[in-house]
C-alpha positions in Angstrom: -1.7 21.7 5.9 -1.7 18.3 4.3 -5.4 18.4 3.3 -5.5 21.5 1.9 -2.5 20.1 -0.1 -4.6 17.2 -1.3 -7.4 19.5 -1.9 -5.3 22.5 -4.0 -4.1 19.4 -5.8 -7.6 17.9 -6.9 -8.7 21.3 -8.2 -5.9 21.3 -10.4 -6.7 17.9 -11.5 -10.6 18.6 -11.9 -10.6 22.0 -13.3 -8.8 21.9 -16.7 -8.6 25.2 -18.4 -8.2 26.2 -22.3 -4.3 26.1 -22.0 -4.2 22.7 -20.8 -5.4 22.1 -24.2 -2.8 23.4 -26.1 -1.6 20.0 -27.5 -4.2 17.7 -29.6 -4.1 14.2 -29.7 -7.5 11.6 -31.0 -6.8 8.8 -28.5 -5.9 9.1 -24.4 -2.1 8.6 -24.7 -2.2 6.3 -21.5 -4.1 4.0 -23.8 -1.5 4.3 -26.8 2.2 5.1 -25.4 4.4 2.2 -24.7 5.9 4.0 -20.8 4.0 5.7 -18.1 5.2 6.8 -15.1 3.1 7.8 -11.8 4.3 9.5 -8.8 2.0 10.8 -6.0 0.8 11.3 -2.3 -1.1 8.4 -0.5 -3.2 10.2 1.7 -3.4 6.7 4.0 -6.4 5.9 7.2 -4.5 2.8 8.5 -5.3 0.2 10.7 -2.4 -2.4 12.4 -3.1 -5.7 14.5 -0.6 -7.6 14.9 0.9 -10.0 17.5 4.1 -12.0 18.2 3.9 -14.3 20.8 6.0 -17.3 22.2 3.1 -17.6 25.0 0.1 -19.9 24.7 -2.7 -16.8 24.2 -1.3 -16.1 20.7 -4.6 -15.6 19.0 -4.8 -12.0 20.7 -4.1 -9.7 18.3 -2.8 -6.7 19.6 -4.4 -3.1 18.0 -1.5 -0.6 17.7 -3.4 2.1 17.2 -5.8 1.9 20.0 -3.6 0.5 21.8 -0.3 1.4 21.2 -1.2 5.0 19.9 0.4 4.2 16.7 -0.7 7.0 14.1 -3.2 5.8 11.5 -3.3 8.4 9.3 -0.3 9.5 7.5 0.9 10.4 3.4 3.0 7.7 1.7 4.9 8.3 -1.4 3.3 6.0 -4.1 5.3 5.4 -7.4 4.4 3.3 -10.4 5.4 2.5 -13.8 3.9 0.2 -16.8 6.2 -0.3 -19.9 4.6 -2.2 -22.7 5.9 -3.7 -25.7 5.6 -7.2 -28.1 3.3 -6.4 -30.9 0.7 -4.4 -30.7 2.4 -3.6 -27.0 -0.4 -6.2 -25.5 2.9 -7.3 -23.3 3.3 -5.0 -19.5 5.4 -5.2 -17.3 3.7 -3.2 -14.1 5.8 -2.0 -10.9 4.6 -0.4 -7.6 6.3 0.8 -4.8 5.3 2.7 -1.2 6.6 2.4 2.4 5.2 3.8 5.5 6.5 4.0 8.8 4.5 4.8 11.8 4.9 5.3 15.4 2.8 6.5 18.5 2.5 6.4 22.2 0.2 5.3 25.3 -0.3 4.7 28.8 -2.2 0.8 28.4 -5.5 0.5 29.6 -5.5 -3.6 29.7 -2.3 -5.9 29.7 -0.4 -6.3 26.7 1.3 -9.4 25.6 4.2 -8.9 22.9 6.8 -11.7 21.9 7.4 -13.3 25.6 6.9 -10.7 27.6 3.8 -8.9 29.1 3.6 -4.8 29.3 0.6 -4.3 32.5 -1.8 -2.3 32.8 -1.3 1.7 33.4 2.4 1.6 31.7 4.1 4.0 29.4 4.8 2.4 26.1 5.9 3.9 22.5 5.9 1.6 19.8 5.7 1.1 16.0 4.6 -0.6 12.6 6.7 -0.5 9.0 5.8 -2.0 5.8 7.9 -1.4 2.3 6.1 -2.5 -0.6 7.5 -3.1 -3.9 4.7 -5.1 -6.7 6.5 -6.5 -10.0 3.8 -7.7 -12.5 3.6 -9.3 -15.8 0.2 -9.6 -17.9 -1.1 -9.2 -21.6 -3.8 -7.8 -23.1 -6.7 -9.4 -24.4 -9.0 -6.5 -25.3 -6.6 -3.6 -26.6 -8.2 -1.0 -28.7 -8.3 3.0 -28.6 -11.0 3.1 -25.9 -10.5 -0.1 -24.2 -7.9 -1.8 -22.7 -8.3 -5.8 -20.3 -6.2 -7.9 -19.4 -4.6 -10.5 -17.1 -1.4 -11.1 -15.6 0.9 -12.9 -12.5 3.6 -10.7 -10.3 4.9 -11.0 -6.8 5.0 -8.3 -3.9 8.2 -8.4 -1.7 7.2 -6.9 1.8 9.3 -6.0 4.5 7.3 -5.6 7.8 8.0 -4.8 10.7 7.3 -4.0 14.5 8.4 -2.7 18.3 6.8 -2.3 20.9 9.1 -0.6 24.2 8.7 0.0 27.6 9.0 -1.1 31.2 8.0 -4.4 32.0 7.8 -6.8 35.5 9.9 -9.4 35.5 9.6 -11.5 39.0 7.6 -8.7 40.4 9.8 -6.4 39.7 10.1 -3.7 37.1 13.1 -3.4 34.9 14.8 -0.6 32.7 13.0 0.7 29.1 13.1 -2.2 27.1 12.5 -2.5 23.3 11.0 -5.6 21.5 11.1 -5.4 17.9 9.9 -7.8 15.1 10.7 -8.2 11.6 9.7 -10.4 8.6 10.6 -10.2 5.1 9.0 -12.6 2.4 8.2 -12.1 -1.6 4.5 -13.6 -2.2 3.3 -14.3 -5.9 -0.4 -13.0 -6.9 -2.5 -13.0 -10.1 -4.6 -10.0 -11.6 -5.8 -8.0 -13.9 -6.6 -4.4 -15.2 -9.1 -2.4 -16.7 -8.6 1.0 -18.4 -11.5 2.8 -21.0 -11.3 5.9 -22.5 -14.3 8.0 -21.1 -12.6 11.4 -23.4 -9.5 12.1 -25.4 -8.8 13.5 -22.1 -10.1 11.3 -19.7 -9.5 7.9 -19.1 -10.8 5.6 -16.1 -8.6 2.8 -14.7 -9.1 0.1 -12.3 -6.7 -2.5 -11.3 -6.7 -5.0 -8.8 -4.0 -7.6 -7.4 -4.8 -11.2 -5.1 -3.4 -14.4 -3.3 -4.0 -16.5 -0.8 -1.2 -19.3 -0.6 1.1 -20.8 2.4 4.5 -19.8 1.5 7.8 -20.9 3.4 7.1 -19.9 6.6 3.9 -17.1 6.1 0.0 -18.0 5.4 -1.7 -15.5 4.4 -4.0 -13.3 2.4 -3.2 -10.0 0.1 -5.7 -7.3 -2.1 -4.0 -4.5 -3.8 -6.6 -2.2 -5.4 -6.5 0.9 -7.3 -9.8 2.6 -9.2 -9.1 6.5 -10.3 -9.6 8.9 -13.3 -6.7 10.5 -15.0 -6.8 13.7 -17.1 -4.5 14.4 -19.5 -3.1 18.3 -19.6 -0.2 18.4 -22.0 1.2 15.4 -24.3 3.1 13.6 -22.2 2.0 14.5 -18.5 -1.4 14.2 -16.5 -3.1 14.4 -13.6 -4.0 11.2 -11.8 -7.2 11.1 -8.9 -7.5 7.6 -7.6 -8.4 4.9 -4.8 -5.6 2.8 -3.3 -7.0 -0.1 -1.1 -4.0 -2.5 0.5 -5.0 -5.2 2.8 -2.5 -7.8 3.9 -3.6 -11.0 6.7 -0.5 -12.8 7.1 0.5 -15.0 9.6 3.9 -15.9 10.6 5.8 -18.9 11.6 9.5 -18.2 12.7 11.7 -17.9 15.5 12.0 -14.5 16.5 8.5 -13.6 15.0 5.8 -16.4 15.8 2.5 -14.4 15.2 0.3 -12.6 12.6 0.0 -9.2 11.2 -3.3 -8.1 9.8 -2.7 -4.5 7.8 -4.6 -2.1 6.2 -3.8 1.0 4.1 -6.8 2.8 2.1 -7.3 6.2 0.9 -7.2 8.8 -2.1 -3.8 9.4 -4.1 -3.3 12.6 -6.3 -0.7 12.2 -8.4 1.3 13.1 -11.8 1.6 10.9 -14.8 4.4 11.0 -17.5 4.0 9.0 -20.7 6.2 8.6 -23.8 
């Protein structure tokens, strides 16, 4: 049902007809309005390793989808906006935001090691990965013209992550009641970037974007990419279609009490979407 959603959704966005056209305008209006708004479905293949660990073998990173039978494929909401302004509006401000939540369930084929605790061999476990997203981002313009539009720019992304994993476990050869062992980290990481957008048509513009750090902050070392490359067609005015690539990778590794361990996370995939501009 979901993919002939996403496929219903791209015709509409790759077939314009004569009454789409109703409204005239000489330049892309993405490239000349001061607001634009995006709202659409992230059609998501995910992958999760991540480990907690107050044991010595912490460099085993744990695969919760083959493992843990954690789903990898699932549609996000993703929301954006850009407002610009100053003169000539070569001032943005840019925000994202998109949360998943994801859970599954196996019988383990090899030992498991998660926070202090090991889950053996041939037992039932369910478990789970969750990551909000929110991107804030600043930049100007240095190219700004009807067909072109470059620039550069700093922001932050505030993640909340998180993870379980539950079961029956051995403690002094014996086996105890379900258990649940969940971890959680929340941390706001600065990044620099920069965007692209050209006017291919009136009606058509291509857009590319693309977000990066790799610092130690506090108690997290890490790595983050947040990419998006799509087309957007322009039906009426003030609202569009929107066909792009969303590619999020985050390696991150933690340092703190109740979570001493790393999560390496990857979302990628097509999002259709609606734009509104003004």
């Amino acid at each position: 049902m979901k993919n002939r959603l996403f496929l219903l959704l791209a015709a509409m966005i790759l077939t314009p007809s004569a009454s789409l056209m109703a409204d005239e305008w000489d330049t892309h209006p993405i490239l000349t309005d001061n607001f634009v708004f995006s709202v659409g479905a992230f059609r998501s293949d995910s992958s999760f390793k991540l480990r907690s660990s107050l044991l010595d073998d912490i460099n085993d990173d744990i695969d919760f989808g083959d493992s843990i039978g954690v789903d990898k494929s699932s549609t996000l909401l993703n929301a954006q906006l850009r407002w610009k302004f100053g003169k000539k509006r070569k001032w943005s401000i840019w925000g994202q935001y998109f949360k998943n939540d994801a859970t599954g369930e196996s019988v383990l084929t090899e030992d498991v090691e998660w926070q202090d605790v090991i889950f053996r061999e041939g037992t039932f476990v369910d478990g789970g990965v969750s990551i909000e997203v929110i991107r804030a981002f600043v930049g100007r313009s240095f190219i700004k013209n009807e067909r072109h539009d470059f620039g550069l720019g700093a922001g932050i992304h505030s993640l909340d992550l998180g993870a379980y994993i539950g079961g029956e476990i051995i403690v002094n050869d014996e086996t105890t009641d379900y258990r649940r062992y969940p971890s959680d980290a929340s941390q706001i990481l600065p990044n620099v970037g920069g965007w692209y957008t050209f006017g291919i048509a009136k009606s058509w513009v291509f857009h590319a974007r693309v977000d990066w750090i790799s610092a130690n902050v506090g108690d997290y070392d890490g790595t983050l990419w947040n990419t998006n490359v799509g087309v957007n067609f322009q039906a009426w005015r003030h609202v569009g279609f929107d066909l792009s690539y969303q590619y999020f990778d985050l390696d991150l590794k933690v340092d703190k009490e109740d979570w001493d361990g790393g999560a390496r996370m990857t979302y990628s995939g097509p999002v259709i979407g609606m734009t509104v501009n003004w």
